[in-house]
N, C-alpha and C positions, 0 to 999 in steps of 0.2 A: 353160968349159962352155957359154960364148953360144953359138948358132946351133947345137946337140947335137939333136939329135930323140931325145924320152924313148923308149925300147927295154922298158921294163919294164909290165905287166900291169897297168891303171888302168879301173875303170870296166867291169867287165865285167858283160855281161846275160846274164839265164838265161831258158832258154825254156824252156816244159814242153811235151811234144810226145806225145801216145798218137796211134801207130800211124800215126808219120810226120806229124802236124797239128800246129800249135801253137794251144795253146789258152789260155795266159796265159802273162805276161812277169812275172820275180817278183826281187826284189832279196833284199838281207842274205843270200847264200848261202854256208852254210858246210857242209865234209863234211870228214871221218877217216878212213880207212884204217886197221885198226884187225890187225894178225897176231898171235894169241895163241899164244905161246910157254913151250915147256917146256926146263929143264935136266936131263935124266934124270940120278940118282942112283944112283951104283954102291959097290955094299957097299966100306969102307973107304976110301972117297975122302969128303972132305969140300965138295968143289967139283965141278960140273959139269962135264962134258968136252968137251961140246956146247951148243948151243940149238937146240930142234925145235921147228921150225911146227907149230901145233896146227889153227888157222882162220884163216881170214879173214873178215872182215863189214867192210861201210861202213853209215856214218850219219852222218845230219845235221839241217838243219833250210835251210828259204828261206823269204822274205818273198813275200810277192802281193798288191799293189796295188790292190784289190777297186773294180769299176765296175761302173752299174748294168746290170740284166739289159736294159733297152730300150736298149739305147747307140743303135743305128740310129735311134730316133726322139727321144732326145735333140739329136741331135746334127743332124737334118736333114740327113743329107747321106751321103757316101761315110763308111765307118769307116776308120780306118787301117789298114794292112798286121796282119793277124793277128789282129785284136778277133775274139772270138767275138760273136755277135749275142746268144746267150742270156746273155750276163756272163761272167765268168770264176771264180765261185766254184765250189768242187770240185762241186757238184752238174752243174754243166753240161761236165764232162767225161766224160759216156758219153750212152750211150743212154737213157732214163728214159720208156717208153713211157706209166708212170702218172701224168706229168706235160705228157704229148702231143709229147715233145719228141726227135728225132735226134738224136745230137753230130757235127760234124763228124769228133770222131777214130773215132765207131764203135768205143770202147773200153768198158770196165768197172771204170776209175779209182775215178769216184764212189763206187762203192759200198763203197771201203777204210772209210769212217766209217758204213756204214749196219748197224747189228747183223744185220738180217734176209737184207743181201746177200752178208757175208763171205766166206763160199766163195764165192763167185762173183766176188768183186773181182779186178781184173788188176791188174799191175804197169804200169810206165809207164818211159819215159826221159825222164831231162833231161840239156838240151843247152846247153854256156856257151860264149859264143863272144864273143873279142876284136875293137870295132870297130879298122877299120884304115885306112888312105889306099886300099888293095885290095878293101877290102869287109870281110867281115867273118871270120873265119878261127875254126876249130873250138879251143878250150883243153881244154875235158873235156867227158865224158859222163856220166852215171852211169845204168847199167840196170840196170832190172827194182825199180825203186824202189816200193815198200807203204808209204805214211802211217803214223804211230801215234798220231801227235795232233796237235790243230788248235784251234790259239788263237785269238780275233777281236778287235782293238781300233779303238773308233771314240772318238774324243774331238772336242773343240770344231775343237781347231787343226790339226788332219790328215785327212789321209785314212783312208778307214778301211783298218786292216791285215790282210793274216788268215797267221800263222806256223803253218806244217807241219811236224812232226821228220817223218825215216823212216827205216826201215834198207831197203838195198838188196842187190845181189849183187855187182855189181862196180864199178868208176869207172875208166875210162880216162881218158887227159890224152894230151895233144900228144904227148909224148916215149913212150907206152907203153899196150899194148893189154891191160888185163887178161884172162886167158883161162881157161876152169874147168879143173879139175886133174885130170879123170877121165871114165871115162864109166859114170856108173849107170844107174840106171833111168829120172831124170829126162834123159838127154840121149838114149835109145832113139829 
């Protein structure tokens, strides 16, 4: 196996991105795919004859690396590729006129944790992409993702963290384009 160049998925970053922007880069990303399935029961059979797709839902949870809201005057100088200037804590991913402030994505993320905004909260995609010798190459997507909770941890010896679960509506990957199954009223 000397001189093999590893082929398998190592190290991969997630980007969180409302309305095309990315607005923090977040680690420990995990998501399911989750098809809730029936055996319909037919009188005098004791066993199923089938399994029928009931739903589908995805959920999960990512890490995000929390840095401070002034980075640009922390740091003196040029920010790196994607730093938002206002920090990257969920607050500064939309609009927040009551706090004086734009987002670059010009979304309604934030307000998935704000009781008073709820309806009004948008969904968002994230984007996980393997570095490569090529640049950097798309693994999965997962859209139209909603928060449902959000944890903070600072301690002595780390950075502080802040872990998000969510359920979303679909997750694509490399290999397959999830796509919705009908047309209601939400896709008019």
């Amino acid at each position: 196996m000397a001189g093999v160049k590893p082929f398998f998925l190592t190290g991969a970053n997630a980007k969180i991105k409302v309305n095309g922007k990315t607005l923090a880069f977040c680690t420990n990303l995990s998501y399911s795919v989750k098809v809730n399935t029936i055996a319909p029961q037919v009188l005098g059979m004791y066993e199923g004859s089938s399994v029928e797709p009931l739903s589908y839902s995805v959920s999960g949870q990512f890490s995000v690396i929390r840095y401070v809201a002034d980075a640009k005057d922390v740091i003196k100088g040029t920010l790196p590729p994607g730093t938002n200037e206002k920090g990257n804590g969920i607050g500064a991913w939309g609009d927040d006129t009551t706090k004086g402030f734009k987002s670059l994505a010009d979304g309604r993320a934030f307000e998935n944790l704000n009781p008073r905004k709820l309806k009004y909260a948008t969904t968002f995609v994230m984007e996980v992409y393997q570095k490569t010798s090529n640049g950097n190459v798309s693994v999965a997507r997962i859209r139209d993702i909603r928060i449902t909770g959000a944890d903070f941890n600072l301690s002595k010896a780390a950075a502080a963290t802040q872990t998000f679960t969510f359920t979303a509506l679909y997750a694509d990957e490399d290999s397959f384009l999830a796509d919705f199954s009908g047309s209601g009223q939400q896709f008019a």
